[in-house]
C-alpha positions as CSV (number, residue, x, y, z in Angstrom):
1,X,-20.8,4.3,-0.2
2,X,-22.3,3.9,3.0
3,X,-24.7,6.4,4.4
4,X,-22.1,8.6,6.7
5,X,-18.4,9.4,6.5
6,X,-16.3,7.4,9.5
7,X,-12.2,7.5,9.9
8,X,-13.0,4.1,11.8
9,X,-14.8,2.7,8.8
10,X,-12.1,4.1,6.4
11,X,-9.3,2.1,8.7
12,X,-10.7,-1.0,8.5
13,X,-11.7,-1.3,5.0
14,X,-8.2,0.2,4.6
15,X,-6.3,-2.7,6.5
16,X,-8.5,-5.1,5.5
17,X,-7.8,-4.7,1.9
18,X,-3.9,-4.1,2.9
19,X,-4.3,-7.4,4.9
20,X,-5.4,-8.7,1.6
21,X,-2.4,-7.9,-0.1
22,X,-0.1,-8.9,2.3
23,X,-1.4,-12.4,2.4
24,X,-1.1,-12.6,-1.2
25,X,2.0,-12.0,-1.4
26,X,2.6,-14.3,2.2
27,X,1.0,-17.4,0.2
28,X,2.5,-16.1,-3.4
29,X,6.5,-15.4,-1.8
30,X,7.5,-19.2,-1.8
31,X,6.2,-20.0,-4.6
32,X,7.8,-17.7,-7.3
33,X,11.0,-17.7,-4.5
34,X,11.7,-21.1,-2.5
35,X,13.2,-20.9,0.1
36,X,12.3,-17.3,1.0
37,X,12.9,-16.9,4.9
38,X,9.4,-16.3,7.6
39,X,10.5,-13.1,8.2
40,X,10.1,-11.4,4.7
41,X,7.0,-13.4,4.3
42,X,5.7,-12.1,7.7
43,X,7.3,-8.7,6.8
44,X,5.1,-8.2,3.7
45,X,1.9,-9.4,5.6
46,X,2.5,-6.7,8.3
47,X,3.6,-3.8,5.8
48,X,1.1,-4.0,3.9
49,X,-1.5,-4.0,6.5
50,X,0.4,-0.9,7.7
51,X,-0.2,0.7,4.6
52,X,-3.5,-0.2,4.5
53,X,-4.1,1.8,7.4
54,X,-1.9,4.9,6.8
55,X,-3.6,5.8,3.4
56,X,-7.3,5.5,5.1
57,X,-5.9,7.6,8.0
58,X,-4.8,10.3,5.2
59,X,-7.7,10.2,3.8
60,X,-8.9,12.7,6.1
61,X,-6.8,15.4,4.4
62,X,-8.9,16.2,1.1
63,X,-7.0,19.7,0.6
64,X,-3.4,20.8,0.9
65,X,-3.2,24.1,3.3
66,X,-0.1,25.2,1.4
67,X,-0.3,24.1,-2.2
68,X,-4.1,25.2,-1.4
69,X,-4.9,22.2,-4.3
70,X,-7.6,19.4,-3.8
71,X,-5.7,16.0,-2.9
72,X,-8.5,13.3,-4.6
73,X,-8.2,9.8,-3.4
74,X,-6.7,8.7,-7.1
75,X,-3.4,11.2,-6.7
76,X,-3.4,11.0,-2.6
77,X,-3.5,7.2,-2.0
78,X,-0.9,5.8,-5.4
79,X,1.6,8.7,-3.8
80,X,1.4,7.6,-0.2
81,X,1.6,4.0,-1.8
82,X,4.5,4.5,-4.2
83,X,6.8,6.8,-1.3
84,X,6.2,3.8,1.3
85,X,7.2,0.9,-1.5
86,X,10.3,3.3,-2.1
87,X,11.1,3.7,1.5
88,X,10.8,-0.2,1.8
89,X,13.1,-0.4,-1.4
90,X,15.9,1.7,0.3
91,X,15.4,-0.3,3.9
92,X,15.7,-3.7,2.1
93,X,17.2,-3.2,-1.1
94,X,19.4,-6.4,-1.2
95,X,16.8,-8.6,0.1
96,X,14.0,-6.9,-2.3
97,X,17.1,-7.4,-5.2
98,X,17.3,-11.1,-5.0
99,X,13.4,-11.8,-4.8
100,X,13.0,-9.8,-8.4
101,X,16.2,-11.6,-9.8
102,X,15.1,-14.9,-8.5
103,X,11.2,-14.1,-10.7
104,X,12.5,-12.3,-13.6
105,X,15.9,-13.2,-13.8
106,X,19.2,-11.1,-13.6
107,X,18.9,-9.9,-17.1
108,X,15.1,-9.5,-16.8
109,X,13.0,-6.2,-17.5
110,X,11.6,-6.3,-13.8
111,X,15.2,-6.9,-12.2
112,X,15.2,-4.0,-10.4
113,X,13.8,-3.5,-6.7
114,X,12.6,-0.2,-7.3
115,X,9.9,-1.7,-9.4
116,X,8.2,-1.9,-6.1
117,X,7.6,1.6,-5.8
118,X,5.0,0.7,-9.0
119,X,3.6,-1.7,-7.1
120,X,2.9,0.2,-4.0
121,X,1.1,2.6,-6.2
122,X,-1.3,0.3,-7.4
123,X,-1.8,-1.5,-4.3
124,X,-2.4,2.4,-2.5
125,X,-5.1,3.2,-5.4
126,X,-6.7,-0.2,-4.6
127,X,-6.7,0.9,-0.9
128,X,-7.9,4.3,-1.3
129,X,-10.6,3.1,-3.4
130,X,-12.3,0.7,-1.0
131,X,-11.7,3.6,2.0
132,X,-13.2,5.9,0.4
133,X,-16.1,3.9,-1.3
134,X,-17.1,2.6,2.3
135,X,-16.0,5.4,5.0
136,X,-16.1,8.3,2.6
137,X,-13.4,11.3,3.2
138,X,-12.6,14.6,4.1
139,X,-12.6,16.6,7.7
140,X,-16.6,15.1,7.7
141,X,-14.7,11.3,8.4
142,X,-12.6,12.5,11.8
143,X,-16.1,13.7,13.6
144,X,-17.5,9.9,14.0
């Protein structure tokens, strides 16, 4: 971790690693689907980056006013990654549908779309992981 707490350091590590994924799966796309249009490739790139940066912005918020229950960086980021897989599930469910049935096959145990929400949690643990290693968290981050 590095010596003082920064949101700015917590957003780049955040989209850098989200950059990271999004490439992956830009490079990976056409090669488990052929033929797979720019846009969802460009799509994946750009949303993951997104999400990169909206779990290191949460990060900030270690403790739920309401709930009042401490929000560590292993429950906070999977959740924040999981919701934003589903939301990209019900936004581009047919599209998502034939990318999993094109890998795995209409009969296959990873058919569905919604398998994505899985993946978005891992992805958002990975994320809040290498935020918080390098720009810390809490209030202490929004002050630099």
């Amino acid at each position: 971790m590095l010596e003082k707490p920064s949101l700015m350091t917590r957003i780049v590590a955040g989209k850098a690693v989200g950059f990271a994924f999004g490439l992956l799966g830009f490079i990976l796309l056409p090669v488990f689907v052929p033929g797979v249009g720019w846009l969802l490739r460009f799509g994946i790139l750009f949303w993951y980056t997104t999400l990169g940066a909206i779990i290191a912005v949460f990060g900030v918020f270690d403790w739920h006013p309401v709930f009042e229950l401490r929000l560590p960086v292993w429950l906070m980021a999977p959740f924040i990654g999981a919701w934003m897989n589903f939301l990209l599930v019900l936004f581009a469910h047919d599209t998502l549908g034939r990318v999993l049935v094109a890998v795995f096959g209409a009969n296959g145990l990873l058919h569905s779309p919604y398998w994505f929400s899985l993946e978005g949690a891992f992805v958002g643990f990975v994320i809040g992981w290498v935020a918080t290693s390098l720009g810390g968290s809490g209030p202490a981050t929004a002050g630099r």
